[in-house]
N, C-alpha and C positions, 0 to 999 in steps of 0.2 A: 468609544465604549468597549469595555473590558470586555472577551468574549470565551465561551467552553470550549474547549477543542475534547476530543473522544479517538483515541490511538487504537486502533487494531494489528496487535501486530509488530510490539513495539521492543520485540528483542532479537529480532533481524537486523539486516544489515541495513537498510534502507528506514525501518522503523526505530532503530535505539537512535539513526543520527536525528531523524526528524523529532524525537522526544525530547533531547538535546535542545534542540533549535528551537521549542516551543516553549520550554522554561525560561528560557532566554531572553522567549521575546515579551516586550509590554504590552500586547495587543492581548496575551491571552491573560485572566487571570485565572483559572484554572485546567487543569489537564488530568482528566482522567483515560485509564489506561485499562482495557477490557485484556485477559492473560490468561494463559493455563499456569505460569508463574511469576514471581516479582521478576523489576527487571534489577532491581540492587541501587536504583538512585533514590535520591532523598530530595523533595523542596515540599515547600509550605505550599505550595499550588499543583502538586503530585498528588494523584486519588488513585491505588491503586485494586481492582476488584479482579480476584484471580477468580476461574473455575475451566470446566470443560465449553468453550464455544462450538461445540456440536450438539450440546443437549440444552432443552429446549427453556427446559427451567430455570439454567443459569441465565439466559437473556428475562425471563418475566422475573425471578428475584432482582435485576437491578433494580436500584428507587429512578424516579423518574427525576429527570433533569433534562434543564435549557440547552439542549446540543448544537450549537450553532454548524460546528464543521466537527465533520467524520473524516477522518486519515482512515483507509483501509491498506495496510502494508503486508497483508496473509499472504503466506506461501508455502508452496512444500516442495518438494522430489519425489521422482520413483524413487532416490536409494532409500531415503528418509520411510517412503510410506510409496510399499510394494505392491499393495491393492489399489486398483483401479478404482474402483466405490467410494473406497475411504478417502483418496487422492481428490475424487470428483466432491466428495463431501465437506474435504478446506476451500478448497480454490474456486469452489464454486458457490457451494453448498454456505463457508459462512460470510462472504462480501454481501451473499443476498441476501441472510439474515440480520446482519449490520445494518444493511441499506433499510429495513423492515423497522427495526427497534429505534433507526433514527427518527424516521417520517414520522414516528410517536412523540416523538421526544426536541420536537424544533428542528428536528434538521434542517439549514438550507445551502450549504453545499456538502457534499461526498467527494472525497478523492481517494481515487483506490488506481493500485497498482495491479499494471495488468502484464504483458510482455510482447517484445516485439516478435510480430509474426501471429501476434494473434485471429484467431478465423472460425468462427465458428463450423465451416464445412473445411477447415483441412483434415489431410489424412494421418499428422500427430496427434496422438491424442492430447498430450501438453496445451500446444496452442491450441489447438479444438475446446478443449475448458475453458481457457482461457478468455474465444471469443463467443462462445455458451455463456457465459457471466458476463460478458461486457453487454448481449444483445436483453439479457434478462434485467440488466439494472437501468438499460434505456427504455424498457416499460412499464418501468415505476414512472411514479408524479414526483423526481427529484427533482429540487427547486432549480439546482446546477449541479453538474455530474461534469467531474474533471476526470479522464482515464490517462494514463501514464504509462505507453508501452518502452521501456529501457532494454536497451538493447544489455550485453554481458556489463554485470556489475562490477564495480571494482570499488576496494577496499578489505579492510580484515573485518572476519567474521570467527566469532570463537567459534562455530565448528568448519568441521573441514567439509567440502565438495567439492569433490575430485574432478567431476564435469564442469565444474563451475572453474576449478582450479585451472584448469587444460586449456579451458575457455582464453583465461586471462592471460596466459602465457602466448595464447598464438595473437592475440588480439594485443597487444602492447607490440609483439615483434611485426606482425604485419599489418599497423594501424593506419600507415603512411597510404596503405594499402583499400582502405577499407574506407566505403561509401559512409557518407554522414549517419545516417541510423543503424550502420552496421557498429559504429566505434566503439568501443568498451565507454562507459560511463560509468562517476563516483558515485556510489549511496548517498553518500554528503550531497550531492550536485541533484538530485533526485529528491532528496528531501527538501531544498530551498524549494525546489520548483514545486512541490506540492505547498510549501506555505505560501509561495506567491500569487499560487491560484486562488486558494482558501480566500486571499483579500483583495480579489479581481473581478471585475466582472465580465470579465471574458468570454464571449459566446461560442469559441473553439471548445468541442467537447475532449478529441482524442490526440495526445502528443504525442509521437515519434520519439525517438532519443534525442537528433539534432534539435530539433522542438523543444525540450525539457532544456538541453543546454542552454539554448537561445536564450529563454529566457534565465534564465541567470548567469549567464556571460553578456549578453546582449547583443 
């Protein structure tokens, strides 16, 4: 049965590969893509709805539809976005709006991206949001909730992040180095592993990195 998928997020590094990978595959036949702008691809099963995902209207003007799977791939930076509030108000603020406008709309599994190291009582505030959203969208009634912590990503990204960037330089040189969910992992490798949950019934709710590889290496 041909099925909706609904991209949050999808001009990221982890999100344009999964949009990618979802045109692609036969399982879905359509894919719409919630944006503050287009991501620039073209298919006959591309539905793209830009506006502001923090205001509250653009989520009640969607039309309503069969959303079988939600990809949540949101994200930001302090350099990006230097208020604490507003930082708290992506990373947290719209996966649970997502998770809200699915459960209206058929959702029955969510996969959202979270980060390794997430906790809701650490003393980063990063992963501190991070595990604040991970604990509030396990008290929802989602049918399955797949969370996805990747450790440093890798691949290109048209902007630049310079943390991120630093990241990946020490993390390739000292990989040999570095415990299974410490290892840099691919967007691309990240995105498989979110579609393979989407058509799994897997009762694991929270991956690791090693975990995310796993299953698409095997």
């Amino acid at each position: 049965m041909s099925k909706t998928a609904v991209v949050i997020g999808a001009t990221g590094l982890i999100g344009n590969a999964l949009l990618k990978q979802l045109l692609a595959d036969e399982r879905y036949a359509r894919i719409i893509v919630l944006a503050r702008r287009n991501t620039g691809l073209e298919s006959e099963k591309l539905e793209e709805l830009t506006g502001d995902l923090l205001d509250q209207d653009f989520w009640k003007s969607i039309p309503r539809v069969q959303a079988e799977d939600v990809f949540c791939c949101i994200g930001t930076t302090r350099a990006k976005t230097s208020d604490m509030q507003e930082y708290k108000n992506i990373d947290y603020g719209i996966p649970l709006q997502a998770a809200h406008w699915g459960l209206k709309n058929g959702l029955q599994k969510f996969v959202v991206i979270s980060s390794i190291g997430a906790d809701k009582n650490s003393r980063v505030f990063y992963t501190r949001t991070k595990g604040q959203m991970e604990e509030a969208l396990r008290k929802l009634s989602i049918p399955r909730l797949y969370i996805l912590r990747p450790s440093v990503l890798m691949g290109h990204r048209n902007e630049f992040r310079f943390g991120e960037a630093v990241g990946k330089i020490l993390t390739k040189a000292f990989s040999w180095l570095l415990p299974g969910r410490y290892k840099g992992i691919k967007g691309q490798t990240v995105a498989q592993a979110m579609i393979i949950l989407a058509n799994s019934t897997s009762g694991q709710a929270v991956y690791e990195s090693e975990e995310i590889r796993s299953l698409v290496e095997g």
